[in-house]
Residue frames relative to the residue before (quaternion, step in Angstrom):
aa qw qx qy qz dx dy dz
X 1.0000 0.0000 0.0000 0.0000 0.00 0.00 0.00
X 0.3716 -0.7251 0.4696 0.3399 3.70 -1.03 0.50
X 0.1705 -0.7919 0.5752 0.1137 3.53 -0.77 0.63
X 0.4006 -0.6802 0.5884 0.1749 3.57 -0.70 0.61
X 0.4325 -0.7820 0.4433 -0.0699 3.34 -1.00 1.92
X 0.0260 0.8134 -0.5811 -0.0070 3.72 0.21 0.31
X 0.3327 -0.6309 0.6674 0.2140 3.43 -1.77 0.41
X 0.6922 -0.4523 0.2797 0.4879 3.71 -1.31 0.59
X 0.7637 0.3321 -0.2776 0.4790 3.53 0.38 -0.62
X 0.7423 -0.4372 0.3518 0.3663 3.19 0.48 1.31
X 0.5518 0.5635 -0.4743 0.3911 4.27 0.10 -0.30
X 0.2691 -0.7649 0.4803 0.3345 3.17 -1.58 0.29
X 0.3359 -0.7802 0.5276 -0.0034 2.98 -1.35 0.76
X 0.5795 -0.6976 0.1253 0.4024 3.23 1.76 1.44
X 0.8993 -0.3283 0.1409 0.2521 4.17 -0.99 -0.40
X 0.3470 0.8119 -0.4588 -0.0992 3.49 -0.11 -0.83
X 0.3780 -0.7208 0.5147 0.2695 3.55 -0.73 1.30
X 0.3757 -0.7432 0.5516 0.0473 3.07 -1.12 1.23
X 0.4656 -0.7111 0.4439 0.2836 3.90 -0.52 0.68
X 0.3194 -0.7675 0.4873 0.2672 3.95 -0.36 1.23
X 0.6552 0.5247 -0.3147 0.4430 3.49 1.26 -0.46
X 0.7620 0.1306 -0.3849 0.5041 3.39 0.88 0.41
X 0.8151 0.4745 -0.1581 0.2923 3.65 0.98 -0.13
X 0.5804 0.5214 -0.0628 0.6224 2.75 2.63 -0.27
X 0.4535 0.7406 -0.3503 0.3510 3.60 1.47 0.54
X 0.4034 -0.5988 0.5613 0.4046 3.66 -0.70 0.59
X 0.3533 -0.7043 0.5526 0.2715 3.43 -1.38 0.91
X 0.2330 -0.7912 0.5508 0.1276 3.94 -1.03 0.27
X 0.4231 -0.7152 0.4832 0.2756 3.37 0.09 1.62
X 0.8849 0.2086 -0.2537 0.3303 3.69 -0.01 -0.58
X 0.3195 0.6106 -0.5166 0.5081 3.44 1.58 1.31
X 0.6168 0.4302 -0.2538 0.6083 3.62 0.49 -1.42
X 0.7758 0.2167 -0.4772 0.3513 4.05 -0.30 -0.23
X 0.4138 0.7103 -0.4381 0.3638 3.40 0.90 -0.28
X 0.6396 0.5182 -0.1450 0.5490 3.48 0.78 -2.20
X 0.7308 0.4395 -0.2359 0.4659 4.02 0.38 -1.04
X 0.7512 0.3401 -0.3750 0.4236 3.53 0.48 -0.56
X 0.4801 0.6532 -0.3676 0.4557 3.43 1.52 -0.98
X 0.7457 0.3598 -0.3127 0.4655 3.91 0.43 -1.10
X 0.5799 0.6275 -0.3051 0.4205 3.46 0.39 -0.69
X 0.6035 0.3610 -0.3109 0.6393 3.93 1.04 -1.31
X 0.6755 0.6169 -0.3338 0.2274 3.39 0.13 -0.11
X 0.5315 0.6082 -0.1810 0.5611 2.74 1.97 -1.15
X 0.7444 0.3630 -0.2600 0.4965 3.86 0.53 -0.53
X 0.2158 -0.8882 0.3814 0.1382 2.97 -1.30 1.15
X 0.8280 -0.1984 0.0802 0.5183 3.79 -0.84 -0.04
X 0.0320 0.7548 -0.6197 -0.2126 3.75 -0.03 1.02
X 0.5527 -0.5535 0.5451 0.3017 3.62 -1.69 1.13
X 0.6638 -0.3919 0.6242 0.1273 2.69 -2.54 0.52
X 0.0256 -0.7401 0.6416 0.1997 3.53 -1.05 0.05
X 0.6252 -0.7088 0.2350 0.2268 3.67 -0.96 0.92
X 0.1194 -0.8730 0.4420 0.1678 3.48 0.46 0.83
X 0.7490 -0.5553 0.0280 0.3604 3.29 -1.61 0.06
X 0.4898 0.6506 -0.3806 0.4382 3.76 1.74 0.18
X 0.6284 0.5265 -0.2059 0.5343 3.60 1.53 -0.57
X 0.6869 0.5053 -0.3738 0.3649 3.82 0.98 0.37
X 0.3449 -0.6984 0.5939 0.2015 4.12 0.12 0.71
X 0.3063 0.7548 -0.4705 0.3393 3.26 0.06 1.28
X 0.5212 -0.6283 0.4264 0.3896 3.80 -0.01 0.43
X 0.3753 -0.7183 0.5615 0.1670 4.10 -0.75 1.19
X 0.5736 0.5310 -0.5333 0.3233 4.07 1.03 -0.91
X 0.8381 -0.2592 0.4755 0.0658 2.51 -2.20 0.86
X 0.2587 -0.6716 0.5993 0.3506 4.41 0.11 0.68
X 0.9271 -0.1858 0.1663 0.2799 3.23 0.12 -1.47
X 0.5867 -0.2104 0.2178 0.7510 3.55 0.34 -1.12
X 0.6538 -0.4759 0.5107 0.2918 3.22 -2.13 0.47
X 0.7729 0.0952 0.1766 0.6020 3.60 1.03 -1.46
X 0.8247 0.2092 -0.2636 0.4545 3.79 -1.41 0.90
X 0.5799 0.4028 -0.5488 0.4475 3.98 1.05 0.79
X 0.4993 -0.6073 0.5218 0.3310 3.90 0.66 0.76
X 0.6908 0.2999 -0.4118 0.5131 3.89 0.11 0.91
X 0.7536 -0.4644 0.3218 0.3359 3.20 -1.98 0.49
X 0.4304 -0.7617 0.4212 0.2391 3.09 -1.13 0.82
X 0.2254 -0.8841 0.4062 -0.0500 3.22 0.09 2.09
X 0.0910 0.9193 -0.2392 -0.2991 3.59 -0.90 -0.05
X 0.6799 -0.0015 -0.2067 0.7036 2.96 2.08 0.64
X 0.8316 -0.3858 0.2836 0.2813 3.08 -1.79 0.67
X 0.6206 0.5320 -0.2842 0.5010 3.72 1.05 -0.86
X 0.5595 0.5377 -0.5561 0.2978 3.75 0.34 -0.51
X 0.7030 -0.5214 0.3190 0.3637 3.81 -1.90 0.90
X 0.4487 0.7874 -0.2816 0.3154 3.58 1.70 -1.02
X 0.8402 0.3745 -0.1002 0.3792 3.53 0.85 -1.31
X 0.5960 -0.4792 0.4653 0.4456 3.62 -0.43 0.06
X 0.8034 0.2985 -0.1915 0.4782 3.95 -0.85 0.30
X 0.4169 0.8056 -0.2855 0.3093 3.13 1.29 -1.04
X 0.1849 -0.8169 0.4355 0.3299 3.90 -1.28 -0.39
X 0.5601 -0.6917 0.2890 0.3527 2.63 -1.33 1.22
X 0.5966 -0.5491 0.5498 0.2008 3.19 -2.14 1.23
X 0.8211 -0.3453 -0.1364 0.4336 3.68 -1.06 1.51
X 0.1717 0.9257 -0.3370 0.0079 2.82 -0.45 1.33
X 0.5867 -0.6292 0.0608 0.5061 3.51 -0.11 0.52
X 0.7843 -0.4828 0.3709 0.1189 3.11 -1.46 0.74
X 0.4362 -0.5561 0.5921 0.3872 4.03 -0.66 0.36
X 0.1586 0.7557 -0.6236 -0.1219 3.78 -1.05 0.51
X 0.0948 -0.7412 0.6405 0.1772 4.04 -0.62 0.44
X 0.4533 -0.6574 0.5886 -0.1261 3.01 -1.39 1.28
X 0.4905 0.6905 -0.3731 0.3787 3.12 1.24 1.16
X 0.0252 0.8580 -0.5123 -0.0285 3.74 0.35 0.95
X 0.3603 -0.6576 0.5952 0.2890 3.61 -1.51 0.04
X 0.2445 0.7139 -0.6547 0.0454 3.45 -0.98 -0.01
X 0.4752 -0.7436 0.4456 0.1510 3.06 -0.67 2.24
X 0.6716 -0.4997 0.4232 0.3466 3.71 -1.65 1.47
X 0.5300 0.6501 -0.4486 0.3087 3.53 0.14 -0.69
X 0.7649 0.5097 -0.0748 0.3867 2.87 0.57 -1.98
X 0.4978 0.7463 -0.1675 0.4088 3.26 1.35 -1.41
X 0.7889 0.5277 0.0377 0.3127 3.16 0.68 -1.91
X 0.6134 0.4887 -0.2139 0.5824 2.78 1.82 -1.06
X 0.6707 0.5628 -0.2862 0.3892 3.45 0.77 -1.07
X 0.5982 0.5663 -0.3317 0.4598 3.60 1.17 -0.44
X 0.7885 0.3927 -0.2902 0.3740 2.89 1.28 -1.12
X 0.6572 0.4491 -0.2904 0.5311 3.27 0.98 -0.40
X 0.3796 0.5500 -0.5107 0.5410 3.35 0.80 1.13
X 0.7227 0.3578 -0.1428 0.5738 3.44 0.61 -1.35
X 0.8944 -0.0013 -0.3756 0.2428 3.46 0.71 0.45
X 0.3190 0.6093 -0.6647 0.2919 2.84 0.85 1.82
X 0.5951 0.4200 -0.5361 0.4267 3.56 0.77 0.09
X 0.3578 0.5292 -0.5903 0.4935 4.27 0.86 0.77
X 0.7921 0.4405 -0.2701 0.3249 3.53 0.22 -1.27
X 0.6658 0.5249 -0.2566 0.4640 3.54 1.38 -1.25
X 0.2884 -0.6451 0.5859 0.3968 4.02 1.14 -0.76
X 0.3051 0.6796 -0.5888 0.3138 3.85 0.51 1.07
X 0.8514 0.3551 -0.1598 0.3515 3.56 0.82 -0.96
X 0.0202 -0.8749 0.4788 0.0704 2.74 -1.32 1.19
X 0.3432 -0.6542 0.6144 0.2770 4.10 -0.99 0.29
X 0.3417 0.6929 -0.6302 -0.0773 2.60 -1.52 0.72
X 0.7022 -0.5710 0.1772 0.3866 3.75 -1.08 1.22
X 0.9166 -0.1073 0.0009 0.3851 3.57 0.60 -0.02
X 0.2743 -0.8378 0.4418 0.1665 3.83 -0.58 0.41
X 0.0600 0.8635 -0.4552 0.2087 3.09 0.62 1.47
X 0.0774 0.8461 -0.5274 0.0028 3.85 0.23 0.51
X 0.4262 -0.5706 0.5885 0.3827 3.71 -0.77 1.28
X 0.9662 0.1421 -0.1223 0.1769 3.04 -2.10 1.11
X 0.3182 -0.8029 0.3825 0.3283 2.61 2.12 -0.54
X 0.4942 0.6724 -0.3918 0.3874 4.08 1.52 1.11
X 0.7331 -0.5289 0.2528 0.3450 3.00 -1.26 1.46
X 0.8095 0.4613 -0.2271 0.2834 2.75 0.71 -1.72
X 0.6053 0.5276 -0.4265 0.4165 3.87 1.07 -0.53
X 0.5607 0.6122 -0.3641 0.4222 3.77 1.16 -0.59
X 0.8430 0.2523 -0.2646 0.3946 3.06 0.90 -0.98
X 0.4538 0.4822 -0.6309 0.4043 3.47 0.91 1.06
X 0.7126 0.4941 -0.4039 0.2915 3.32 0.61 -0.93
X 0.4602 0.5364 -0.4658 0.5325 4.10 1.01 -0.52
X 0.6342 0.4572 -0.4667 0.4135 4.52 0.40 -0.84
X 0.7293 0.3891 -0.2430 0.5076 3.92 0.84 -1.28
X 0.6940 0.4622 -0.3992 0.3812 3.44 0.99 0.31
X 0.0418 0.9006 -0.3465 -0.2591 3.13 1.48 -0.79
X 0.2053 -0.6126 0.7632 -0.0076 2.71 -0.88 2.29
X 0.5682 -0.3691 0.6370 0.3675 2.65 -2.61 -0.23
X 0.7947 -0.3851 0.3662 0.2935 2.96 -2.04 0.19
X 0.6756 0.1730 -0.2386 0.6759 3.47 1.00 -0.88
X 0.0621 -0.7976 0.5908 0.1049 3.82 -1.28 0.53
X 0.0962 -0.6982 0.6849 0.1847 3.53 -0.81 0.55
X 0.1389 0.7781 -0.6070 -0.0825 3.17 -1.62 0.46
X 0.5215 -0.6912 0.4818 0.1349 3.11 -0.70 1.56
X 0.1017 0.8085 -0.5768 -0.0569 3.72 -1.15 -0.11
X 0.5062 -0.6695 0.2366 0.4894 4.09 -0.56 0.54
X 0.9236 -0.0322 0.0001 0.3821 3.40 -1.24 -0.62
X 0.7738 0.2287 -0.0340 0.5897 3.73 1.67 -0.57
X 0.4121 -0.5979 0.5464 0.4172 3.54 -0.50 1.11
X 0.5547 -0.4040 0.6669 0.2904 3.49 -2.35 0.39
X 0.2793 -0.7013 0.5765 0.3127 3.88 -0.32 0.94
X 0.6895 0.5581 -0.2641 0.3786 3.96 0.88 -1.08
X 0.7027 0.4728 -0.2925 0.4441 3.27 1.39 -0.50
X 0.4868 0.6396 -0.3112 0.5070 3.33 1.79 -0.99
X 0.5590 0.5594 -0.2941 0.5367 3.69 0.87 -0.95
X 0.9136 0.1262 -0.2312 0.3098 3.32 -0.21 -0.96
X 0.6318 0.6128 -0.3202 0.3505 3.36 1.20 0.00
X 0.3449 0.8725 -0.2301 0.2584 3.43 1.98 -0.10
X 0.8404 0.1975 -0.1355 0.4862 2.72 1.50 -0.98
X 0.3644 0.7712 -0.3755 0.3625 3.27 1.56 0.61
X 0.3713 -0.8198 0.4164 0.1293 3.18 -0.73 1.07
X 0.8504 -0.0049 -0.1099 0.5144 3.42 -0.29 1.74
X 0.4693 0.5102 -0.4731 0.5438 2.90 1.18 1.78
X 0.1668 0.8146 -0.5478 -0.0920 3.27 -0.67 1.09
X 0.4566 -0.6049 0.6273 0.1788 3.81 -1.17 0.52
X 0.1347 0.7148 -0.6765 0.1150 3.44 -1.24 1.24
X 0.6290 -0.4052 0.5884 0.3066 3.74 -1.21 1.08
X 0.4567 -0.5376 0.5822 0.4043 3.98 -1.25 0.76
X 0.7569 0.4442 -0.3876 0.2821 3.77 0.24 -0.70
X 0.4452 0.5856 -0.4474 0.5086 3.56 1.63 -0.01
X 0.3919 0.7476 -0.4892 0.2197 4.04 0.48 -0.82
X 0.3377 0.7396 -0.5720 0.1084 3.72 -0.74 0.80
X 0.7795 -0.3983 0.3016 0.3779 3.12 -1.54 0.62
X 0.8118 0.3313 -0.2008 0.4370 3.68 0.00 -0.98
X 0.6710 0.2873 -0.4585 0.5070 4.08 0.75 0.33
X 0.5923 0.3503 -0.6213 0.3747 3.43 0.61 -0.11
X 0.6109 0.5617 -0.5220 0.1969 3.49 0.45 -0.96
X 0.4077 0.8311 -0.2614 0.2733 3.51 1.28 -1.39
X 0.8847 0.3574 -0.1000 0.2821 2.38 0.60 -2.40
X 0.5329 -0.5532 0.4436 0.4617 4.50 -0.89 0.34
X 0.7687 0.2032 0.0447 0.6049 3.75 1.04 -1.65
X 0.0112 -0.7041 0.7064 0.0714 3.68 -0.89 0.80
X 0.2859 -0.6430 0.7105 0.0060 3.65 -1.10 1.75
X 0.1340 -0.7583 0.6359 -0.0511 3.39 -1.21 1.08
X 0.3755 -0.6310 0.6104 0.2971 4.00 -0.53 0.46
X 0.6076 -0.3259 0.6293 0.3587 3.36 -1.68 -0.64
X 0.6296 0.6184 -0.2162 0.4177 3.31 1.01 -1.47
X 0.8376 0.3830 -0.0628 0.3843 2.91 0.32 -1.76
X 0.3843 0.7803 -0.2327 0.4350 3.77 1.95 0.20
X 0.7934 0.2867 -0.0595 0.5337 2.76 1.55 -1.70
X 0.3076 0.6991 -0.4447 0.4679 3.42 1.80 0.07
X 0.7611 0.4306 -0.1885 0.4470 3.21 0.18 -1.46
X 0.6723 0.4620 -0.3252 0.4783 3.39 0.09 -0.91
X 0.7432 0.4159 -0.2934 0.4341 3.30 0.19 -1.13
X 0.6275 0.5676 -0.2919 0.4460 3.80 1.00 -0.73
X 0.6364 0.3867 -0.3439 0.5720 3.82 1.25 -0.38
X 0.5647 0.4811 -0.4246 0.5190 4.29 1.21 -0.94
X 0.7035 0.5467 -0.3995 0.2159 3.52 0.35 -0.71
């Protein structure tokens, strides 16, 4: 499909044919949550075990008598009762390691990238040059461009160092390398900005 190219300050900056196979797909609510919940378990890491009462190195004898030492009728150091002891039910080792087969993956990206085609969220444009590399010119040019409130922008094989600079201090913009691209910040995101660069990243990353 042809998409219409735009420079930061809003100008055009002529066409670029966009790939229907990665940018022209009906999205499928229960692909994208799949892909989102899958990244997300991923994000969290190994919650620990705590040491119960077979898992403490503590002496097994017997305190004392059963009956006639005027105290409870104890029978080793490990029980939950005592200091050092282990702890009564406790939680469990969990790993946080799901699968979710590339295929599936792949799709979800793409149909991420083209539900912001379908929604009119996305935009290209030919480069992210910012004079001086200052907040403040970025953040006129994002007003004549009208982003959303939250912006992702994507760029090709090497962040813009001038755009990194000026977008640093912008609230709810974030900037990712094409090879950073994932299902859950575009979804996230209000406006997804694409390079030229970052067009053929992608594409080329699904031909490959």
């Amino acid at each position: 499909m042809k998409f219409e190219v735009k420079t930061l300050a809003a100008g055009a900056a002529g066409e670029i044919e966009l790939n229907d196979a990665v940018f022209g797909l009906e999205p499928r609510a229960d692909i994208l949550h799949r892909v989102v919940t899958w990244q997300l378990e991923k994000r969290r890491g190994t919650a620990r075990g705590t040491r119960e009462r077979a898992d403490v190195a503590r002496s097994g004898k017997k305190l004392g008598n059963q009956k006639g030492g005027g105290a409870a009728r104890h029978g080793d150091r490990r029980a939950p009762v005592f200091i050092g002891g282990g702890k009564a039910h406790g939680a469990r080792v969990r790993d946080f390691n799901p699968s979710l087969n590339k295929k599936v993956r792949a799709m979800g990206l793409k149909m991420a990238l083209s539900s912001k085609v379908k929604d009119g969220s996305l935009i290209v444009v030919d480069a992210l040059d910012v004079a001086e590399g200052k907040t403040k010119v970025l953040a006129n040019l994002f007003a004549a461009l009208g982003v959303g409130v939250k912006t992702l922008v994507i760029d090709g094989e090497a962040l813009n160092i001038s755009f990194a600079h000026a977008s640093s201090n912008l609230v709810g913009v974030d900037l990712l390398p094409a090879i950073g691209a994932n299902v859950y910040d575009i979804l996230k995101a209000d406006t997804l900005v694409l390079t030229r660069a970052a067009v053929e990243k992608l594409e080329a990353r699904f031909n490959g």
